[in-house]
TORKOLTI-288225 format. One record per atom (N, C-alpha, C, O): x, z, y. Coordinates in steps of 0.001 Angstrom, whole numbers, plus 524288, in hexadecimal, padded with zeros to 5 digits. Example, Ala and Ser with C-alpha at 12.3 -4.5 7.8 and 13.67 -1.06 7.14 Angstrom:
2
8338681E787E9C6;8300C81E787EE6C;8339081E787F31C;8379C821117F309;8323281BA87F736;8356681BE47FBDC;8326481EBE8001E;8346181F6780472;
//
This chain:
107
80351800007FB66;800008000080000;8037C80000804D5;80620803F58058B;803DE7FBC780884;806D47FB5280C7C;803087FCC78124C;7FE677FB7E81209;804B77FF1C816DE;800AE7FFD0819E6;803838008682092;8084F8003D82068;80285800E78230B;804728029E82A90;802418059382C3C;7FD99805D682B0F;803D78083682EC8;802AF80C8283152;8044780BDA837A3;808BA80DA6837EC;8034280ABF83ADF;806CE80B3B840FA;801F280CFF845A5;7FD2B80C9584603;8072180F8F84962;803B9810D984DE6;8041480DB28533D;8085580BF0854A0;7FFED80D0985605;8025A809C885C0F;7FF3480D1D85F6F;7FAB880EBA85EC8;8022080DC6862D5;7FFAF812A48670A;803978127886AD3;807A580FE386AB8;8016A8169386F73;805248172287579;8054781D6687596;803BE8206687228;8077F81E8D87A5E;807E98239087B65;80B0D8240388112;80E53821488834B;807F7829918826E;8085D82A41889F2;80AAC82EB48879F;808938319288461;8110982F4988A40;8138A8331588A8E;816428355088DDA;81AEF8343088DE1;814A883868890EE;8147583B05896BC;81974840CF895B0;818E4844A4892D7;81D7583F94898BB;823718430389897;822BF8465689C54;81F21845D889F75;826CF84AF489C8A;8287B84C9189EE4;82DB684D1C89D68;82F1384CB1898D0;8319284E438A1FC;837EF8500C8A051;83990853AB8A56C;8386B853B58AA17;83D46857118A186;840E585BBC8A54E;8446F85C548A2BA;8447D85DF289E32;8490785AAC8A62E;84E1685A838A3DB;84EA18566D89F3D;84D07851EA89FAD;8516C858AF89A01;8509D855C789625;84C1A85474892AA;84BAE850BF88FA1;84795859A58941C;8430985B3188ED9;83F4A8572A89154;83FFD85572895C4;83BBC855EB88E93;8356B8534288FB7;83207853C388C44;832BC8549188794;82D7B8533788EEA;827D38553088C26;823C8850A588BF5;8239284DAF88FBE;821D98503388977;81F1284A6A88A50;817BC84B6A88901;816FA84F4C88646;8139F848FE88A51;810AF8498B88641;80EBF84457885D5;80F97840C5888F1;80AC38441487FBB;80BA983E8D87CE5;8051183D0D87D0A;801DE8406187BB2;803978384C87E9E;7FF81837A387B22;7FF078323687A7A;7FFC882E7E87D6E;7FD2E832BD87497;7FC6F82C86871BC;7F88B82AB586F75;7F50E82D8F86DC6;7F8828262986F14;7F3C38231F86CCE;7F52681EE486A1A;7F92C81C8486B3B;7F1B581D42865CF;7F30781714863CC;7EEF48186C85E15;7EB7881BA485D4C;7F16E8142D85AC2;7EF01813D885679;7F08F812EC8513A;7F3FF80F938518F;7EFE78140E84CA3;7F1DC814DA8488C;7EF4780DEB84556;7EB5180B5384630;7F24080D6E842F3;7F1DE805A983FEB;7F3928065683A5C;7F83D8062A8393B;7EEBC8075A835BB;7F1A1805A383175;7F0468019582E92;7EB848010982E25;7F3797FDD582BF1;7F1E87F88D828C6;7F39F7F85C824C5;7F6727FC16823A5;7F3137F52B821A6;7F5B77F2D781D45;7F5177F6AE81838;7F8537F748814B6;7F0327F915818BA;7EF4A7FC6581365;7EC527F90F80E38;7E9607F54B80EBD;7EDB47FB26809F5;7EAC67F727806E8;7E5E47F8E580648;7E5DC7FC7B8097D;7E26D7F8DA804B1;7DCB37F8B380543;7DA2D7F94E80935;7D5A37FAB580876;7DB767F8BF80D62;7DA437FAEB812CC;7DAE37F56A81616;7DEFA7F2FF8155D;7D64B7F2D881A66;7D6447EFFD81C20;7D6D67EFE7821AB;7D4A67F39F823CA;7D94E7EC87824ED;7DADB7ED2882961;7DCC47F14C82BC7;7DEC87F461828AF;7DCF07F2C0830BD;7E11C7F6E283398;7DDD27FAA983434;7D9097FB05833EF;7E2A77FEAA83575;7DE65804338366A;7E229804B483951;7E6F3804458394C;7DC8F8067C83DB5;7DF7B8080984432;7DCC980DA38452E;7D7FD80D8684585;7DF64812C7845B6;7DCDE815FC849AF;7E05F818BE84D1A;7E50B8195E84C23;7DDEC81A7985154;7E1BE81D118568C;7E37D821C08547E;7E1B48246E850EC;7E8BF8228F85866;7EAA2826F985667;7EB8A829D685E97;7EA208277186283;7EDC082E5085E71;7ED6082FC586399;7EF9083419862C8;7EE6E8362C85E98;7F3DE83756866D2;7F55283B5986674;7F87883E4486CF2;7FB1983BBA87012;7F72C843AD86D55;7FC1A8459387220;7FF338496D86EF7;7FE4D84C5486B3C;803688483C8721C;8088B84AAC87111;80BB884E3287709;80A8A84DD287BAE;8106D851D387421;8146785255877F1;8197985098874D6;81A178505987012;81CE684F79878CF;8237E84DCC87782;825A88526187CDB;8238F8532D8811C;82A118548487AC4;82CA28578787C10;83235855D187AFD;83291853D78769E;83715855FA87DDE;83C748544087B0B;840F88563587F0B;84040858E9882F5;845988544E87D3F;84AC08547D87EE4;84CEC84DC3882D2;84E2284A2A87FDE;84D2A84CE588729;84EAE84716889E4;8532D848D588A35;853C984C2788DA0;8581B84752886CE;85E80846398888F;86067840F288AA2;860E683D35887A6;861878409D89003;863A483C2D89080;8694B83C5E88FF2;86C9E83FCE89073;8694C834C688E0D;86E6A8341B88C8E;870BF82FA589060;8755682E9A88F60;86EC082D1B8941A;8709882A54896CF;86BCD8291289C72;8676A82AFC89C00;86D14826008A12D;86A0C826898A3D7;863C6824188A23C;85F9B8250F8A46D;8650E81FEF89CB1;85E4681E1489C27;85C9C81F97896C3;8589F81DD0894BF;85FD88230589465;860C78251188DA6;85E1582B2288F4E;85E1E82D04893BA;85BE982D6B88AC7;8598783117888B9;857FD83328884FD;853EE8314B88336;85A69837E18820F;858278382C87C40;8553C83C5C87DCC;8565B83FA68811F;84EF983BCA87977;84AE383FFD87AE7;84A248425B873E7;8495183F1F87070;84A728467587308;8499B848A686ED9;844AA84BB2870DE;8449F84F3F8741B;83F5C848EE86D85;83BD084D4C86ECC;8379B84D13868B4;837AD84A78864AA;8346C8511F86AC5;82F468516B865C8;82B758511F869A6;82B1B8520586E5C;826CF84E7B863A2;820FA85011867C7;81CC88522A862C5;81D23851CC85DFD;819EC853CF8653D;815228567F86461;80FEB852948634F;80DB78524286792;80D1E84F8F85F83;808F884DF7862B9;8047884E7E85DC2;8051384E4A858FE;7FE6C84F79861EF;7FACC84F0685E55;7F8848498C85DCD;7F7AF846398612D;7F7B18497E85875;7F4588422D85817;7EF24845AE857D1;7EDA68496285523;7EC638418C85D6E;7E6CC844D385FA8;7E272840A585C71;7DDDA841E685BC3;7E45383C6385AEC;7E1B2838A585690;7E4988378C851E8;7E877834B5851AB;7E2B1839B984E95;7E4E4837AE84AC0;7E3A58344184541;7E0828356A841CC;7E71D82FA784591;7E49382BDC840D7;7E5B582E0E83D80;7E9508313983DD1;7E2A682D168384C;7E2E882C7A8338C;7E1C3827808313F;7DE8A8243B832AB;7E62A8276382BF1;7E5A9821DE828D5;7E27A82386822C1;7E37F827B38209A;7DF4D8205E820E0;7DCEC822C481D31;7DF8C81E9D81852;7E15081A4481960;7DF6A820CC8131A;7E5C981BB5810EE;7E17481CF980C01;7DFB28214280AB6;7E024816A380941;7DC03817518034B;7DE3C81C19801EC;7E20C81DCA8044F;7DC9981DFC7FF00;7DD92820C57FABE;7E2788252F7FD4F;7E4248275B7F95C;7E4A5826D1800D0;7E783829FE8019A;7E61182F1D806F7;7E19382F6B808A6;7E9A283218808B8;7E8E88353C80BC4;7E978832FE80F45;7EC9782F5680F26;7E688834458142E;7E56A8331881A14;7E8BA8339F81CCA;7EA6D8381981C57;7EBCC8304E820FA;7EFEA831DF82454;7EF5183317829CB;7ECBB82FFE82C69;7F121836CF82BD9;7F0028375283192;7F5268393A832E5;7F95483A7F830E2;7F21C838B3838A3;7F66B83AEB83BEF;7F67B841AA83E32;7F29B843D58400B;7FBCA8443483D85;7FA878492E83D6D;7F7C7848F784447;7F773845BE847D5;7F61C84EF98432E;7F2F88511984922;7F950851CB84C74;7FA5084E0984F48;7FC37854CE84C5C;8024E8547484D81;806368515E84B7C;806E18512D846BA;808A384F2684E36;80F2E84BB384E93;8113B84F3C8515A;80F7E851ED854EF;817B684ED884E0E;81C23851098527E;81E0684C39852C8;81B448489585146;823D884B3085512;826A8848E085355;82D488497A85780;82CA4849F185C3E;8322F8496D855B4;8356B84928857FC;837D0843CA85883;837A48407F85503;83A5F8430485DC0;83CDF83F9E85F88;8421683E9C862D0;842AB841E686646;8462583AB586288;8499183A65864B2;84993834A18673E;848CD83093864C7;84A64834F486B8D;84A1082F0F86D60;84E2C82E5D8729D;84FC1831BE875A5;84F1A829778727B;853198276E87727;84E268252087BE6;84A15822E487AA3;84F33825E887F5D;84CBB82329882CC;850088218C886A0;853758242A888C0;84F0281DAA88753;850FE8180C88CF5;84E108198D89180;849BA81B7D890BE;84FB6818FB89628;84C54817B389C64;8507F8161D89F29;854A78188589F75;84F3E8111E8A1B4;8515780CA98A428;84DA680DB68A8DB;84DB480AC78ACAB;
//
């Protein structure tokens, strides 16, 4: 049984910064796409939606370089579920964490 799963969505994420630390809060929207199941015909689309916070560390490393080590917090305030023949139901938890490290550019 071969199948997809993907998400397409946006998100408004509103900062603050002092010194090196920043605080952010998150909110998102979009929609969940699965295909290609076998007994199962055409796509299944439903919305997904969630707010969050991001909290982190901004080290800069040059005048347009930046490494941000942070985590966030967020609740999924909609949440899909996939229903699969014959098996257990998948969703999305009520809480996500997740940690991150990222470079960022500004020109």
């Amino acid at each position: 049984m071969g199948f997809e799963v993907s998400w397409l969505g946006g998100a408004v994420v509103s900062c603050g910064h002092m010194a090196w630390f920043f605080g952010c809060g998150l909110a998102t929207a979009g929609r969940v796409r699965r295909s290609g199941m076998t007994n199962v015909h055409g796509e299944f689309l439903k919305p997904h939606a969630g707010l969050g916070l991001r909290t982190g560390l901004e080290v800069p490393i040059s005048p347009h370089f930046v490494v941000q080590l942070s985590g966030e917090l967020f609740a999924n305030v909609i949440r899909p579920t996939i229903d699969f023949p014959g098996a257990p139901r998948w969703s999305t938890a009520a809480i996500s964490t997740a940690g991150e490290l990222r470079l960022v550019a500004s020109f």
